[in-house]
C-alpha positions in Angstrom: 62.3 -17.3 94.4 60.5 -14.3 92.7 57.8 -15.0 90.1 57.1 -12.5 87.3 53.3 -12.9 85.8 52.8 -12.1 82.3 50.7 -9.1 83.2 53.9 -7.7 85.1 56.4 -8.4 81.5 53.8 -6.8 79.7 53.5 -3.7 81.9 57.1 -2.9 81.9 57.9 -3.9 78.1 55.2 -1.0 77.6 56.7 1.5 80.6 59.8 1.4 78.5 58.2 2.9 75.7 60.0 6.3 74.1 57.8 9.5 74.0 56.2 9.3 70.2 58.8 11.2 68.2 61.4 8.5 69.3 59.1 5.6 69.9 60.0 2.4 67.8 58.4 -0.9 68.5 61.1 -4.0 69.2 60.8 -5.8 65.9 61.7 -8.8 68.1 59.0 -8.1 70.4 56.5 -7.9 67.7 57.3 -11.1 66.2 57.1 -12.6 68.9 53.7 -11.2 69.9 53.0 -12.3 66.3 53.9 -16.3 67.2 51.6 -15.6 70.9 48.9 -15.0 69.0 49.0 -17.4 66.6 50.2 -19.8 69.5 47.2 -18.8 72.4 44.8 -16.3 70.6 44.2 -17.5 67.0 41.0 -16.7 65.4 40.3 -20.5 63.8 37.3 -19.6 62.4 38.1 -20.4 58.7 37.0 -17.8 56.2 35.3 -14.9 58.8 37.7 -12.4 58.5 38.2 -12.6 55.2 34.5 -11.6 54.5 34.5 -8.8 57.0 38.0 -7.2 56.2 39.8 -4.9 53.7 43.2 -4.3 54.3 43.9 -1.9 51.0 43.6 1.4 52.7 44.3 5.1 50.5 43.3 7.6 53.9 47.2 7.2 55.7 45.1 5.4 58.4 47.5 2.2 60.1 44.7 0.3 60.7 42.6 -2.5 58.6 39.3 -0.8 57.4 36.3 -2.9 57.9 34.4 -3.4 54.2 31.0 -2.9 56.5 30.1 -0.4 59.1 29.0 -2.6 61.3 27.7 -1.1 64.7 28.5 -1.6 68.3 26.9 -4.4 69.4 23.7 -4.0 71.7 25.9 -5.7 74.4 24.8 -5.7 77.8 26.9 -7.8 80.6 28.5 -6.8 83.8 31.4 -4.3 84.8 33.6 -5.1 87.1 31.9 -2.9 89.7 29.5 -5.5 89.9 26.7 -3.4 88.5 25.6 -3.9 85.1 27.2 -2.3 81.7 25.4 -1.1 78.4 27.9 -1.4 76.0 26.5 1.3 73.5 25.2 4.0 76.3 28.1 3.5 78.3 30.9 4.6 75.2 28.5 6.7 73.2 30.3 9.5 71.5 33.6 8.1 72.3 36.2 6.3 70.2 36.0 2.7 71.7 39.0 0.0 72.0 37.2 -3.3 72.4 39.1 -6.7 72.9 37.8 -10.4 73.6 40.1 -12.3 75.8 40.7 -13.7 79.4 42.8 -12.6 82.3 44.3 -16.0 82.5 46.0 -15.7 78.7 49.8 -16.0 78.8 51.5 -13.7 76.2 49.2 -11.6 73.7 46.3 -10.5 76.3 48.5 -8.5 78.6 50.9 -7.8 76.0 48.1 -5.7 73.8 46.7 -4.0 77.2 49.9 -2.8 78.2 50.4 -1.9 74.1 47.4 0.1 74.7 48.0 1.9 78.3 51.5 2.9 76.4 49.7 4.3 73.4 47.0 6.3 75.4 49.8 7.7 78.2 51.4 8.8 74.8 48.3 11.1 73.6 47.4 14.4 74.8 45.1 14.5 77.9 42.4 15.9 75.8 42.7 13.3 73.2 43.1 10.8 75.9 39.6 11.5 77.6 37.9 10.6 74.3 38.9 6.9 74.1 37.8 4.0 76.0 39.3 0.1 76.3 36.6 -2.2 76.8 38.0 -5.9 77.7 35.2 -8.6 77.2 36.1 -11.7 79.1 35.9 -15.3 76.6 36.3 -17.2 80.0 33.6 -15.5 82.3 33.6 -18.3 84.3 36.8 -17.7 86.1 37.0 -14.2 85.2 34.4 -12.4 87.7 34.1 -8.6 88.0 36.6 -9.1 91.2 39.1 -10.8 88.9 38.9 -8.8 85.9 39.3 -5.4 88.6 42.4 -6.6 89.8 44.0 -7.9 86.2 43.0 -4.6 84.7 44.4 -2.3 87.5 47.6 -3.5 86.3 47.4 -2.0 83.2 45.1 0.9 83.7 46.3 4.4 85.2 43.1 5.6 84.9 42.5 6.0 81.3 39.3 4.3 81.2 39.8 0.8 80.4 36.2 -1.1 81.3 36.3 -4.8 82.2 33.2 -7.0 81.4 31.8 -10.3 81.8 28.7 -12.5 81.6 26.9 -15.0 79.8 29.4 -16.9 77.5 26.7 -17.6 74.8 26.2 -14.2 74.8 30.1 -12.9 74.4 30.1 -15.8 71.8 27.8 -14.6 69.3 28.9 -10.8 70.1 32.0 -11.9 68.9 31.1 -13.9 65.9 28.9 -10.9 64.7 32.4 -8.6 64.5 34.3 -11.7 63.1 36.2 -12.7 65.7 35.8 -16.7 66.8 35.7 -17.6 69.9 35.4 -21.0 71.1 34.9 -22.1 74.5 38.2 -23.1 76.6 39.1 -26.7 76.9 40.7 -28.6 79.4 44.2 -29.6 78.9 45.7 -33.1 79.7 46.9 -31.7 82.8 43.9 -30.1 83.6 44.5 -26.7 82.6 42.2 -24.4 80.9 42.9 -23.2 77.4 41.4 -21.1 74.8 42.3 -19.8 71.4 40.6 -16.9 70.6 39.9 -13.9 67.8 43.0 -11.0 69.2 41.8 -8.0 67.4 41.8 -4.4 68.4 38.1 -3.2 67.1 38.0 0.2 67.3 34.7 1.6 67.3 34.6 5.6 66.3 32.2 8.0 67.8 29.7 7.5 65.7 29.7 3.8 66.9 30.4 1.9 63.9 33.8 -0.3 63.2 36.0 1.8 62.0 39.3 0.1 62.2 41.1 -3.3 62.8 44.2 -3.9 64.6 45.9 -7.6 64.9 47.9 -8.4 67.1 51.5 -7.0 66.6 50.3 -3.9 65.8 53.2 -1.4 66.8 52.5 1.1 69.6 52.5 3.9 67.2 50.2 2.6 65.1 47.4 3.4 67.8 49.0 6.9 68.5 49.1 7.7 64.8 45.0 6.6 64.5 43.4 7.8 67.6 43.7 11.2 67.6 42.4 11.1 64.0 39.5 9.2 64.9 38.5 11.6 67.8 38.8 14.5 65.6 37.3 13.2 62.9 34.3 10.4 64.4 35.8 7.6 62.0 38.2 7.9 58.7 36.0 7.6 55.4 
């Protein structure tokens, strides 16, 4: 009997991707990304993003605007090298992707790596170089640097995505401070481990404030449209 992992599904629902003039996100895939999140990776953190989020938007940008610039965090955890990671030295003057979830998620974690992977394979190579996906692990107790390595490499051709974990405390009130919630997993009945979670895209421009919002169900094009923008022009004002 052959077992497909979510990682795999998400990998080639992204491979089948059209180049950008003919790409059109599966309206059925999106809702049902849509339902996964609200399913595995809800942010239940009543009232946070509505105090950190404006969603009227005037510049032809796809994304949610933030109503603050709020900064990269002063995040410093470990890579999945092993070695430690400065957040804000290690993506300075890059546009930065960054995501809280855990390798272990079902449906909307690999689905929005692979989203992304398809998005950045879309870009120009010179376009491409400036952007980085930074995964921060909600469940660093079972996601190790080993772990994280080996979930990522499924995703990344080598377009720079980073994997990092650490002190959940730590991630936790990183998280909170961007307005995504994250509680810590539970144990199921069963005994398996869940978590619901904040499933935002932040992305970060190269100036290092928050420039843009993406929830989950965001259409691949959405990303292709934005990035090259935000490289060109350091974040939309």
């Amino acid at each position: 009997m052959v077992t497909t992992s979510p990682a795999d599904v998400a990998v080639r629902r992204a491979a089948r991707v059209r180049p950008p003039a003919a790409r059109t996100a599966p309206v059925a895939a999106i809702a049902l990304t849509a339902l996964f999140a609200a399913a595995a990776c809800a942010d239940h953190t009543p009232g946070m993003k509505a105090a950190i989020i404006d969603d009227r938007r005037g510049d032809g940008m796809h994304g949610i605007s933030p109503t603050t610039r709020v900064p990269m965090p002063p995040l410093e955890l470990t890579g999945t090298d092993g070695q430690p990671f400065d957040l804000r030295a290690r993506t300075a003057g890059l546009v930065t992707l960054l995501y809280f979830g855990y390798t272990h998620c079902p449906d909307v974690c690999p689905t929005t790596m692979a989203d992304l992977a398809a998005a950045l394979g879309a870009l120009d190579p010179a376009v491409r170089g400036q952007v980085r996906v930074v995964f921060v692990s909600t469940d660093p107790a079972r996601d190790t640097p080993a772990v994280l390595a080996s979930w990522l490499h499924h995703f990344d051709p080598g377009f720079g995505f980073y994997g990092l974990t650490g002190p959940f405390p730590e991630i936790q009130a990183t998280a909170r401070t961007l307005g995504v919630g994250v509680p810590p997993p539970t144990a199921r009945a069963d005994g398996a481990m869940t978590q619901n979670h904040g499933a935002d895209v932040l992305a970060f421009g190269r100036d290092g404030g928050l420039a843009l919002r993406y929830p989950p169900g965001t259409q691949i094009t959405d990303y292709i449209h934005d990035l090259p923008v935000l490289v060109r022009t350091g974040a939309p004002r």
